[in-house]
One Martini backbone bead per residue (centre of mass of N, CA, C, O) as a GRO file, in nm:
protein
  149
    1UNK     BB    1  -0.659  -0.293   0.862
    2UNK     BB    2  -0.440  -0.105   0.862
    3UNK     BB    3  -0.102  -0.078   0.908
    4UNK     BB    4   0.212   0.019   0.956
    5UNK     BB    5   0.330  -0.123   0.712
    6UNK     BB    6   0.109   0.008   0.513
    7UNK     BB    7   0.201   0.305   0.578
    8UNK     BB    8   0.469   0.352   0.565
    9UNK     BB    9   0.473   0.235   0.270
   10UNK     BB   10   0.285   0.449   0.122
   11UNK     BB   11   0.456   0.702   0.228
   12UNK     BB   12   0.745   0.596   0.041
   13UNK     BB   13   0.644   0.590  -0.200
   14UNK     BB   14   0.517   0.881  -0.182
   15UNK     BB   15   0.810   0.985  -0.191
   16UNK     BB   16   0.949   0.854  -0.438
   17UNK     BB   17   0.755   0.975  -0.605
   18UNK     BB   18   0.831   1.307  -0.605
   19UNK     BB   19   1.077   1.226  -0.746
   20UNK     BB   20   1.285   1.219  -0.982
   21UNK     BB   21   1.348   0.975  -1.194
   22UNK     BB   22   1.641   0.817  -1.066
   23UNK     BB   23   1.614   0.971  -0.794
   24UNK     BB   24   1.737   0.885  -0.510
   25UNK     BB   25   1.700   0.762  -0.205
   26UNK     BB   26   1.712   0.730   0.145
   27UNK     BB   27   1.634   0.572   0.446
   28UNK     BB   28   1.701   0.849   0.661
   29UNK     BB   29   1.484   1.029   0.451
   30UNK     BB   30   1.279   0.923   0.478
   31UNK     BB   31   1.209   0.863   0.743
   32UNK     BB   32   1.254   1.184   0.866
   33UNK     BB   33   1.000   1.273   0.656
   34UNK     BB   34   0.789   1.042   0.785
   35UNK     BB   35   0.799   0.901   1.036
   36UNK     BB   36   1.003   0.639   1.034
   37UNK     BB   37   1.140   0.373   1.155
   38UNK     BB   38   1.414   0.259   1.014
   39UNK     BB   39   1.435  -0.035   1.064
   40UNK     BB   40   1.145  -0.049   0.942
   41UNK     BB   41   1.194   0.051   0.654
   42UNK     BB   42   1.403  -0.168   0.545
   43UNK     BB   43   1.203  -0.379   0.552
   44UNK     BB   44   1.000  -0.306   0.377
   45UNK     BB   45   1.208  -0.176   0.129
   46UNK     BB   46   1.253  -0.524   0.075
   47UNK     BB   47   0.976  -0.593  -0.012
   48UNK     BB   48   0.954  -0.392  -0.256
   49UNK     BB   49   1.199  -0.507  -0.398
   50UNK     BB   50   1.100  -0.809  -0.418
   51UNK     BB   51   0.845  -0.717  -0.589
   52UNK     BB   52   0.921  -0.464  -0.788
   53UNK     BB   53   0.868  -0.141  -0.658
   54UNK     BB   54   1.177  -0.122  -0.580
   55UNK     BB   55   1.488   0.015  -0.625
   56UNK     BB   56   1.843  -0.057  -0.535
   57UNK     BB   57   2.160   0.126  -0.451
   58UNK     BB   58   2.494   0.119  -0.341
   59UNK     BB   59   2.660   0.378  -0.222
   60UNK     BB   60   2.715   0.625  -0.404
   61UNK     BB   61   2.430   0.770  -0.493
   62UNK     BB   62   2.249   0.573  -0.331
   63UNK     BB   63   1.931   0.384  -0.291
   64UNK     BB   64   1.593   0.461  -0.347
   65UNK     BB   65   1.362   0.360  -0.657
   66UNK     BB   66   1.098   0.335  -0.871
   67UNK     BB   67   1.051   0.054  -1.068
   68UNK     BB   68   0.790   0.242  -1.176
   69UNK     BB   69   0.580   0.418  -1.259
   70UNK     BB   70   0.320   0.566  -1.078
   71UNK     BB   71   0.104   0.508  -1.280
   72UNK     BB   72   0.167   0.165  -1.251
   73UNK     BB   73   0.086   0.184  -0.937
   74UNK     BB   74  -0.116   0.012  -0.705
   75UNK     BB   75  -0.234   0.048  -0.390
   76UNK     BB   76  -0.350  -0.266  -0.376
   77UNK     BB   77  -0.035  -0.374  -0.441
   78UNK     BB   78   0.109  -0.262  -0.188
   79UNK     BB   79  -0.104  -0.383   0.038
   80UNK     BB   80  -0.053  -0.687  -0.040
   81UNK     BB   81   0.239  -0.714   0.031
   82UNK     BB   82   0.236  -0.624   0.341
   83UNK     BB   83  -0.090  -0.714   0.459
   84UNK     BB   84  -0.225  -0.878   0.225
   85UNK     BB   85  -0.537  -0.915   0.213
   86UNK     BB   86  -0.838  -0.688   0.231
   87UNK     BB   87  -1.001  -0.883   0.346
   88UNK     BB   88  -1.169  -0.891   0.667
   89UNK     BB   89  -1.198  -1.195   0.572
   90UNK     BB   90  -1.128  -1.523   0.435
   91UNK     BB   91  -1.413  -1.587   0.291
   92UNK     BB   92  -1.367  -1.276   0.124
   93UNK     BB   93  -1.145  -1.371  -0.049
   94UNK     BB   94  -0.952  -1.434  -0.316
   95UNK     BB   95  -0.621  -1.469  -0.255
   96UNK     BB   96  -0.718  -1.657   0.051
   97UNK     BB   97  -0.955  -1.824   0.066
   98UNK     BB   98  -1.085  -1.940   0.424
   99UNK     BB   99  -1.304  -2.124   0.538
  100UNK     BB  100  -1.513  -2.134   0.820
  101UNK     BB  101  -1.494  -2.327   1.109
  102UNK     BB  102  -1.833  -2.182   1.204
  103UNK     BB  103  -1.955  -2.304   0.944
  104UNK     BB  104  -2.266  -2.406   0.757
  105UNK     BB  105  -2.378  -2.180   0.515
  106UNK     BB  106  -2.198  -1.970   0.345
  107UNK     BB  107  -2.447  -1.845   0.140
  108UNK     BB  108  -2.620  -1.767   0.407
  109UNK     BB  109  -2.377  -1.573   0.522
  110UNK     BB  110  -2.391  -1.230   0.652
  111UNK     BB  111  -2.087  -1.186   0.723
  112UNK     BB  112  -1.997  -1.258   0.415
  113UNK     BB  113  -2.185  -1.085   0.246
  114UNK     BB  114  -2.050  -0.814   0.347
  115UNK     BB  115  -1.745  -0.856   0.332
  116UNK     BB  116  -1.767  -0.902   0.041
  117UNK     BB  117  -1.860  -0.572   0.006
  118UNK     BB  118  -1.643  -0.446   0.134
  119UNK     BB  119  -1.421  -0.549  -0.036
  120UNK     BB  120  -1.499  -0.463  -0.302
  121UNK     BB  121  -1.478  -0.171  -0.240
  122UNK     BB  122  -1.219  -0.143  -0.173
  123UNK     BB  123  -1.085  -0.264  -0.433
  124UNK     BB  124  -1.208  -0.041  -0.577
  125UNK     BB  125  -1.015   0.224  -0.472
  126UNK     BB  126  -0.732   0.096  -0.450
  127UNK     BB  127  -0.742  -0.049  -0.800
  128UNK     BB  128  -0.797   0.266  -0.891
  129UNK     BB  129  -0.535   0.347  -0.777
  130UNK     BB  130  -0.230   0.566  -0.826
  131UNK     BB  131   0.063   0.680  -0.664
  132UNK     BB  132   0.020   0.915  -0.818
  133UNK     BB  133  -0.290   1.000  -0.714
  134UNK     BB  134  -0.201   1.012  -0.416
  135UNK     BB  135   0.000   1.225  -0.418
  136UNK     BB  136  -0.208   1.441  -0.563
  137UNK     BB  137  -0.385   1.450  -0.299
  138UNK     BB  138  -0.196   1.562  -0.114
  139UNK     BB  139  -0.169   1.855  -0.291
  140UNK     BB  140  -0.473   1.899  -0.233
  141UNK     BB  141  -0.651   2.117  -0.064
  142UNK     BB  142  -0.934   2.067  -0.127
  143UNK     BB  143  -0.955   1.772  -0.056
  144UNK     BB  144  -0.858   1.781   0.215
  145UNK     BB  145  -1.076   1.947   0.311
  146UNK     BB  146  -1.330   1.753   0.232
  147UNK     BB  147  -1.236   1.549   0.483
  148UNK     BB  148  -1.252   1.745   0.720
  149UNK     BB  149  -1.560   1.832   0.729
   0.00000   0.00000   0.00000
């Protein structure tokens, strides 16, 4: 399940995709245009921008902006930054992989064996759309409709 830190993280992020490139944001404008807690907000894009997903400038003038554009930042690689793996369970995971200490039979565990089709549907959508795409589906009213209904 996604976290709260990692749906704050990925509305800032579409918060600064929307701005026009090197056009700072301040972080109690993101807050406040997204229903975030600021101090909570502070933490988030301080691991963004040691990840190197967005830069910060102090000073007047300064604030936060994405440090390359928006079409080549994968939404998977956002939420693994902030929430860790995206697989469901350890033995499922890709990039953190560990062994359940209840496991006789790794090959023939039905819950891993699902949980592993789970990770890749996942990673299938998140690692293949872009925060620029993510912003875009943001304002496609259509979009919008078709998952309401």
């Amino acid at each position: 399940m996604l976290t709260k830190k990692g749906k704050y993280g990925l509305k800032a992020m579409v918060h600064l995709a929307a701005r026009e490139p090197g056009e700072p944001s301040l972080v109690s404008e993101i807050a406040e245009a997204n229903n975030i807690p600021k101090k909570f907000l502070d933490t988030i894009l301080g691991e963004l921008r040691n990840a190197g997903f967005v830069n910060s400038k102090k000073g007047k003038g300064g604030g936060y902006t994405l440090a390359r554009s928006a079409h080549l930042i994968r939404v998977g690689h956002i939420i693994r930054i902030l929430d860790g793996p995206l697989a469901p369970i350890q033995c499922a995971s890709k990039t953190s992989y560990r062994r359940c200490d209840d496991c006789t039979d790794e090959r023939h565990c039905g819950v891993r064996i699902l949980m592993l089709e789970a990770r890749e549907a996942l990673a299938t959508v998140l690692d293949n759309r872009t925060l620029a795409e993510m912003r875009a589906a943001a304002q496609d009213d259509e979009l919008i409709l078709s998952y309401v209904i």
